[in-house]
C-alpha positions in Angstrom: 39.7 12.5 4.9 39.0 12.0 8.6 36.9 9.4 9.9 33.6 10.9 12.0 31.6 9.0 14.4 29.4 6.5 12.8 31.3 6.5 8.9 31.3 2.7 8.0 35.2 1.3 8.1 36.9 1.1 4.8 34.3 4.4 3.0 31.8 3.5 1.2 31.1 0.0 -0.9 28.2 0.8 -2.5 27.8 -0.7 -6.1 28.1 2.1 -8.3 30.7 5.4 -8.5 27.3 7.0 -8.1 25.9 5.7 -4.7 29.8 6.1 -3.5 29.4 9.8 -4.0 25.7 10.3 -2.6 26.9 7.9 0.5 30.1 10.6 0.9 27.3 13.8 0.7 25.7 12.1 3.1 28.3 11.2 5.6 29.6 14.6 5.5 25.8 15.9 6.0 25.1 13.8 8.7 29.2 14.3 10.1 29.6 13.6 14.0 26.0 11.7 14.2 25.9 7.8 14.9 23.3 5.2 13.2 21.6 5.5 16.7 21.2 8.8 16.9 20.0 9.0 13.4 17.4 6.0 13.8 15.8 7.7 17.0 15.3 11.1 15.3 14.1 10.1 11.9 12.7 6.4 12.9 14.0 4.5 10.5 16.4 1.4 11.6 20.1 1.5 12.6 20.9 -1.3 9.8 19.5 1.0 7.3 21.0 4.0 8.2 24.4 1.6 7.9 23.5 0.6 5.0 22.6 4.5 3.2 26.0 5.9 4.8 27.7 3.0 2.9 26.2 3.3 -0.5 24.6 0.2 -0.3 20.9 0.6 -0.5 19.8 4.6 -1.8 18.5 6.9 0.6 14.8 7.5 0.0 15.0 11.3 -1.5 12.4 12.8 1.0 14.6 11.3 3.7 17.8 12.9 2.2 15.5 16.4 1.3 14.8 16.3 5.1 18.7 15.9 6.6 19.4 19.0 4.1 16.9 20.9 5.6 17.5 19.6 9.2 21.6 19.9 9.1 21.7 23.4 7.0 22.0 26.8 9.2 21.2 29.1 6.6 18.6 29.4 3.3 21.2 29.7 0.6 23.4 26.8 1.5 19.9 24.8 1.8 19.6 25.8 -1.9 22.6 25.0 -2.5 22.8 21.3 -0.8 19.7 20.5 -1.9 20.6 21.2 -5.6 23.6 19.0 -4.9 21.5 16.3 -3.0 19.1 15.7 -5.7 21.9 15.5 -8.7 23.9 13.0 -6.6 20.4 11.3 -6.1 19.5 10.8 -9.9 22.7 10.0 -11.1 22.6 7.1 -8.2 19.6 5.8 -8.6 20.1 6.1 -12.4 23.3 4.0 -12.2 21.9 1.9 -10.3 19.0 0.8 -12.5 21.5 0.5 -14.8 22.8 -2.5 -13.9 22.5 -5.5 -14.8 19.6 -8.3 -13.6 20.9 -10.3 -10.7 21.0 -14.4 -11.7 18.2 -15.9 -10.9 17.9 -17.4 -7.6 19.5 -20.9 -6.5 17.0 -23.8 -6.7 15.0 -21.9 -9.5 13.3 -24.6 -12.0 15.0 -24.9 -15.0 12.4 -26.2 -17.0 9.3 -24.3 -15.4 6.8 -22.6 -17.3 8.6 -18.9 -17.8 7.2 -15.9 -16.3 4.6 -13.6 -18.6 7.1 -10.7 -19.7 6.4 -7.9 -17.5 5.7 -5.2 -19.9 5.1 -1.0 -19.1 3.8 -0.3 -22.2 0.4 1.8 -23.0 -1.3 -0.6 -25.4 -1.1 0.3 -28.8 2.5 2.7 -28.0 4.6 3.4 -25.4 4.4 3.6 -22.1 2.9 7.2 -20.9 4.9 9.4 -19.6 2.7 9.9 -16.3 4.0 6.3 -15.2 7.3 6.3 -17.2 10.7 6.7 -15.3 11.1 10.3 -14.1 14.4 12.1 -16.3 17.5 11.1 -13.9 15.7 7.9 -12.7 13.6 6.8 -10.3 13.5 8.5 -6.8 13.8 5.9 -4.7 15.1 1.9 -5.6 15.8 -0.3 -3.0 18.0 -3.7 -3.7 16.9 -6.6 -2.7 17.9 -10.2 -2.4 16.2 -13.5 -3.4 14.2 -15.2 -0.1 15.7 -18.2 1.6 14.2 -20.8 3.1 14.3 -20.9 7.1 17.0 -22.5 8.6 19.4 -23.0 5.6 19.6 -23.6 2.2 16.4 -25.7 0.2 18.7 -28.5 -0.2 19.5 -28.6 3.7 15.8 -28.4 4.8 15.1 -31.1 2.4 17.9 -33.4 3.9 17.1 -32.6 7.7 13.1 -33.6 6.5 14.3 -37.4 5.3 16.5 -37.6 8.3 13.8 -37.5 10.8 12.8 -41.0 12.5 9.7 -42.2 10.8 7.7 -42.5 14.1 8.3 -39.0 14.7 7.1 -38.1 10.7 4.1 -39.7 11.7 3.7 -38.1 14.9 3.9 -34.7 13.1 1.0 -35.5 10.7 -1.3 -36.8 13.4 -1.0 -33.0 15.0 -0.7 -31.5 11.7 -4.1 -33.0 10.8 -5.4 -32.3 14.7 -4.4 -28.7 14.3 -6.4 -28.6 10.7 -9.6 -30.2 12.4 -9.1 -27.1 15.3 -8.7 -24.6 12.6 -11.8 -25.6 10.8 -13.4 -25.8 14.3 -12.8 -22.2 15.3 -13.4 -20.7 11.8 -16.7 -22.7 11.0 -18.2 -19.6 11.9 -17.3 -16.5 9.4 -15.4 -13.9 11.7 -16.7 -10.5 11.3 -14.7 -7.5 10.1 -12.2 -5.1 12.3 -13.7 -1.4 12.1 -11.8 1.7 13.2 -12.8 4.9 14.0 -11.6 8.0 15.1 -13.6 9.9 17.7 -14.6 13.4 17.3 -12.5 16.2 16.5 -9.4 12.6 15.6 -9.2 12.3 19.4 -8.6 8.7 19.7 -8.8 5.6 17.8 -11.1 2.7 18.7 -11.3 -0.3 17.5 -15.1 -2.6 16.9 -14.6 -6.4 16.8 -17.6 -7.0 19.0 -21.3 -7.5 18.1 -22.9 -4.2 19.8 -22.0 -0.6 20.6 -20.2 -2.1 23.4 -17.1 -4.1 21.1 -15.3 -1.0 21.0 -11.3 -0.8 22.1 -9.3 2.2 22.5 -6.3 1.8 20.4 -4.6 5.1 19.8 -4.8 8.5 21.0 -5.2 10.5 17.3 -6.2 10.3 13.9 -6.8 12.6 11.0 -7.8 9.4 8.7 -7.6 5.7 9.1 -6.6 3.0 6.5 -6.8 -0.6 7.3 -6.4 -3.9 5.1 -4.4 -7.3 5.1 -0.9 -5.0 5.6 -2.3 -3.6 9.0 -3.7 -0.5 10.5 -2.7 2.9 9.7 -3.6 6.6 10.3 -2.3 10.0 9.2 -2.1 12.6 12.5 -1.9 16.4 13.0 1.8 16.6 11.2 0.4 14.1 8.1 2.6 11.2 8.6 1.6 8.4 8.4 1.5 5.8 11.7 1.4 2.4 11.7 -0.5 0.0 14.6 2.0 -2.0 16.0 -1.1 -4.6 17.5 -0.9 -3.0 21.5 -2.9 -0.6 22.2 -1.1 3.5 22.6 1.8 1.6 20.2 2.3 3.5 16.7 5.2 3.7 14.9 5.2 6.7 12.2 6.6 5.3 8.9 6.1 7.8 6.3 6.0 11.4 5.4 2.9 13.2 4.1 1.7 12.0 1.4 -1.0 13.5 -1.2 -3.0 9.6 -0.9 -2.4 6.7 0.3 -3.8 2.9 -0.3 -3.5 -0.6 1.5 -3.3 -3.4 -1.1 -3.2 -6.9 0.3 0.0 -7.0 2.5 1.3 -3.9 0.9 1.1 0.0 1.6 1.7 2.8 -1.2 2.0 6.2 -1.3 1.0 9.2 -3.1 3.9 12.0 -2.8 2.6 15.1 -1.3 3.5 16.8 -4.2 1.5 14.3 -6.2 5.2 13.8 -8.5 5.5 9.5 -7.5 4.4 6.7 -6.2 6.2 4.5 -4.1 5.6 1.4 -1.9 6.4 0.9 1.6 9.6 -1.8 2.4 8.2 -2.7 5.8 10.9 -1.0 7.8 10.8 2.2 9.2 10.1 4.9 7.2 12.0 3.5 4.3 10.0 3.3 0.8 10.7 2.4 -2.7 10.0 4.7 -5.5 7.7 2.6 -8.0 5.9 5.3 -10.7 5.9 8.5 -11.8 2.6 11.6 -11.0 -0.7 10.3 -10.6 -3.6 12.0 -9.2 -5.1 9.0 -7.0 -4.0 5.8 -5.6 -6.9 2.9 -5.3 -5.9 -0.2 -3.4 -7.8 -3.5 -2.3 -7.7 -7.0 -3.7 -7.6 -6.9 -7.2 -4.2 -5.1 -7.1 -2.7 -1.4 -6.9 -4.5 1.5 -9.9 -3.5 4.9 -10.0 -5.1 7.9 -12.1 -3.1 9.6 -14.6 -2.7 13.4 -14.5 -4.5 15.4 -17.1 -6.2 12.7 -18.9 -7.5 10.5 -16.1 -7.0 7.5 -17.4 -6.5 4.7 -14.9 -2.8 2.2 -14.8 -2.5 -1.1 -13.0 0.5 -1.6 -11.3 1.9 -4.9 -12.7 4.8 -5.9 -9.3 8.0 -4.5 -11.0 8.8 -0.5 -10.6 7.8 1.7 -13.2 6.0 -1.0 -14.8 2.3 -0.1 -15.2 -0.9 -1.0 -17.8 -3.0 1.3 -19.0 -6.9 -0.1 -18.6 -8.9 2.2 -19.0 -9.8 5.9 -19.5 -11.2 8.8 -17.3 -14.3 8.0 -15.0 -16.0 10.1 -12.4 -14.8 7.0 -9.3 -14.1 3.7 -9.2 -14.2 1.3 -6.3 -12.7 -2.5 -5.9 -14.7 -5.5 -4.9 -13.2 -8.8 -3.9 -12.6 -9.5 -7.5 -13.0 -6.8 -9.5 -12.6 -3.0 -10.8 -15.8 -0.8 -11.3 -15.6 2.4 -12.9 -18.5 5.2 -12.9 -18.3 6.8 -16.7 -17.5 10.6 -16.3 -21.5 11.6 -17.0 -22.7 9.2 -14.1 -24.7 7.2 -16.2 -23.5 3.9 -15.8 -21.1 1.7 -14.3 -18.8 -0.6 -15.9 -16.6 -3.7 -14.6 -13.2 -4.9 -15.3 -11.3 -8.1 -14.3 -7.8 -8.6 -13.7 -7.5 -11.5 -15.6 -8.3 -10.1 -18.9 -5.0 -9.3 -21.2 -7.3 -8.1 -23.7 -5.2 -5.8 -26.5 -5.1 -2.6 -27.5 -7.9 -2.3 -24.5 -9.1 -3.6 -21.9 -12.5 -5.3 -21.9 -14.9 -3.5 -19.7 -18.3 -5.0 -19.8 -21.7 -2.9 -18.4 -22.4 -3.7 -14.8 -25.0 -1.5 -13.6 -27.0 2.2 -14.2 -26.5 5.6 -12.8 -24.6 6.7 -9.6 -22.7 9.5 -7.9 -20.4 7.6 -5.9 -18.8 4.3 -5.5 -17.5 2.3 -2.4 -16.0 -1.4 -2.8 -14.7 -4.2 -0.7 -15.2 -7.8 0.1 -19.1 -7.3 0.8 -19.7 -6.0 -3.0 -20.5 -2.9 -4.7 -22.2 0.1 -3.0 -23.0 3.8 -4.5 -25.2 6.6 -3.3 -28.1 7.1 -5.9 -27.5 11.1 -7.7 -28.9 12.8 -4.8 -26.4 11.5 -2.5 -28.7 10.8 0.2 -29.5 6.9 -0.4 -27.1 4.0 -0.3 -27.4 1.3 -2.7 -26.1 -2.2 -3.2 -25.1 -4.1 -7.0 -27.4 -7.0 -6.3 -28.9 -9.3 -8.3 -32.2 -8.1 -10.5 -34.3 -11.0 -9.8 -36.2 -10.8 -13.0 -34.4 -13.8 -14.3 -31.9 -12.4 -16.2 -28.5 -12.9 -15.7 -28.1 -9.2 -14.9 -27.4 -6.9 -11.4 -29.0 -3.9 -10.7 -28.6 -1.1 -7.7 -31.0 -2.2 -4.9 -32.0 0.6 -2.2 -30.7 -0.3 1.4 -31.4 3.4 2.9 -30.4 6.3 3.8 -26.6 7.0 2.6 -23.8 9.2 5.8 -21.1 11.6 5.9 -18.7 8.4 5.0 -19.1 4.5 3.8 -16.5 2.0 4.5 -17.0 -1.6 3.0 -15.7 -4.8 5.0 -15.3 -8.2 4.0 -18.9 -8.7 5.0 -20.7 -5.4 5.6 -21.0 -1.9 4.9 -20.4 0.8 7.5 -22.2 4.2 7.8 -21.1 7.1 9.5 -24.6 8.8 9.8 -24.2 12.8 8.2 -24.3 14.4 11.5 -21.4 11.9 12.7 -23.6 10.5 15.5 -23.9 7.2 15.0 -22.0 4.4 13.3 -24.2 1.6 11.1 -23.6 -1.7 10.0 -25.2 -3.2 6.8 -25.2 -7.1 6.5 -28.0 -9.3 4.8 -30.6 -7.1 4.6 -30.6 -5.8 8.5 -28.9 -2.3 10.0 -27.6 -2.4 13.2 -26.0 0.8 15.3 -22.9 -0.6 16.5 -21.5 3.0 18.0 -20.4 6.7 17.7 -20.0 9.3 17.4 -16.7 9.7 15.0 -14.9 11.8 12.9 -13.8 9.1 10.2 -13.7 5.3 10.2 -12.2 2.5 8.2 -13.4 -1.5 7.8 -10.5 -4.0 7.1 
């Protein structure tokens, strides 16, 4: 077989007969085009465009379902080489799940207390089929390796540390200490949230750190709807991919397809597929993403973890860290909304609200204890609880009753907008006409700007 221009020396090594044969489908699909050619038309990185011609890492399938459609001249051979695409894709991803665990890492404790046993089953039975594996595997593993630590192996860093001159130890702690007393300096004062918005009609994004209408940056030049959390900024334009803020202003980077939903969760980003078939979570590079669950309707992301809705029944599945491995918690509810601690779920007749925390392992299900009375919505975040009372038109907050019972109850704040986004320390409004943007803290309202299509608060 001859050699093209950018086929890795020696074929491929990937670690299965499997990712061997979708590495040669895709060598001969992408025939005559190098790595960087490849990684500036589809953005993702050179290394990982190496690494998918070689078999080494999988080719996420939307990636692999756009090269068919992008290197095929006519409709039936599309049919055709996708068919063929998808196959090879299964059976690779398949095989690779296949194999067996990797050892555990060097410099693991052998006598540590041992993990809790990740576990995907539905309590009381299996686990349902909405987050099981999808039939021919999942659509989109990436391997990865155990982290080492800077500048060597744990046993060199340690030996470099008791080599260092004692005066010099000492010297370090006196400026580790004088760094800690100018941390707690500068942060005495709680920081208030970043807020984004997108102007009218998603012509720019602007960015609010200031303490009036005048705190507003210009950012980016488009935005159909904005996410923002620990992992970063983000916003889906005109063509539905999603961009990622790369921290100067007019710099986005596009790192995903469209997607049917997507949610920010702590230093993570995962996506809904368009065709609402998997979930998968972003790898931080490019626009490469790992497959971690099967359908789901919705995707809610914040502090307390990653939950999805299950398709048909509604029922709502934390993600537990390991793919495909998901716990049912609860059934259907009309919303739900995540605080700094906690899920909330409004029962599907809007009577009531109910709360459950992460740390409860309770079996068969879940305990989910009464938290507050009617509502039509919910928003959550760091500031608390908010909901709009059944006419929509009033925002409340889950505050304490003050009737001296240890019990909360929905306090009216005024009037509710077109959209509500909750910050670490204060609710935003987007006034229904799209006028004005308000911020909620401590009792007081304050017009910080406007007017906006959409905003976020991170």
């Amino acid at each position: 077989m001859n050699r093209r221009a950018g086929r890795p020396q020696g074929g491929p090594r990937g670690g299965t007969e499997q990712a061997n044969a979708l590495a040669e489908f895709l060598l001969d699909l992408t025939a005559g085009a190098t790595v960087r050619e490849l990684a500036a038309r589809y953005h993702v990185g050179k290394t990982l465009w190496g690494e998918y011609r070689a078999g080494v890492k999988i080719i996420p399938l939307e990636l692999l379902d756009r090269l068919v459609r992008d290197h095929t001249p006519d409709e039936d051979t599309h049919r055709a080489r996708l068919a063929t695409a998808t196959r090879l894709h299964a059976a690779a991803t398949a095989a690779q799940r296949a194999q067996p665990a990797p050892e555990a890492a060097p410099g693991a404790t052998p006598d540590g207390p041992a993990p809790e046993a990740a576990t995907g089953a539905t309590p009381g039975g299996p686990a349902p089929a909405a987050f099981a594996e999808p039939v021919g595997g999942p659509l989109g593993a990436a391997g990865g390796g155990p982290l080492r630590a800077a500048g060597g192996t744990p046993g060199e860093v340690v030996r470099r540390r008791r080599s260092r001159p004692l005066l010099l130890a000492a010297a370090g702690t006196a400026l580790t200490l004088l760094a800690a007393l100018v941390l707690v300096l500068a942060w005495g004062r709680p920081r208030d949230d970043a807020v984004y918005a997108a102007g009218p009609g998603g012509a720019g994004v602007f960015r609010w750190g200031g303490t009036d209408a005048a705190g507003w940056t210009r950012i980016g030049d488009e935005a159909k709807r904005l996410y923002a959390g620990p992992a970063g900024v983000f916003a889906t334009r005109a063509d539905d991919r999603l961009y990622r803020y790369e921290g100067e202003p007019g710099r986005w980077s596009p790192i995903s397809e469209p997607g049917r939903d997507f949610a920010v969760s702590g230093e993570h980003v995962f996506r809904l597929a368009a065709d609402g078939g998997s979930v998968a979570a972003w790898d931080g590079d490019g626009m490469s993403w790992t497959t971690i669950g099967g359908p789901a309707t919705r995707l809610y992301g914040g502090a307390p973890g990653l939950f999805a809705t299950e398709p048909g029944t509604g029922f709502i599945h934390r993600y537990e860290g390991v793919p495909f491995t998901w716990r049912r918690i609860g059934t259907a509810g009309a919303a739900f909304a995540l605080t700094g601690e906690d899920l909330y779920g409004l029962v599907p007749d809007r009577t009531r609200v109910n709360r459950w925390r992460p740390e409860d392992r309770t079996e068969p299900w879940p305990i989910w204890a009464y938290a507050a009375g009617e509502a039509a919505e919910l928003w959550g975040g760091g500031a608390g609880l908010f909901s709009t009372d059944a006419s929509r038109s009033r925002l409340r907050v889950l505050a304490d009753a003050d009737n001296g019972v240890a019990d909360q109850a929905w306090r009216d704040i005024g009037p509710a907008g077109a959209e509500m986004a909750v910050g670490g320390r204060a609710v935003y409004v987007l006034t229904g006409d799209r006028l004005r943007i308000l911020r909620w803290s401590d009792g007081a309202w304050q017009e910080i700007g406007g007017p906006a299509q959409t905003l976020a608060a991170g």
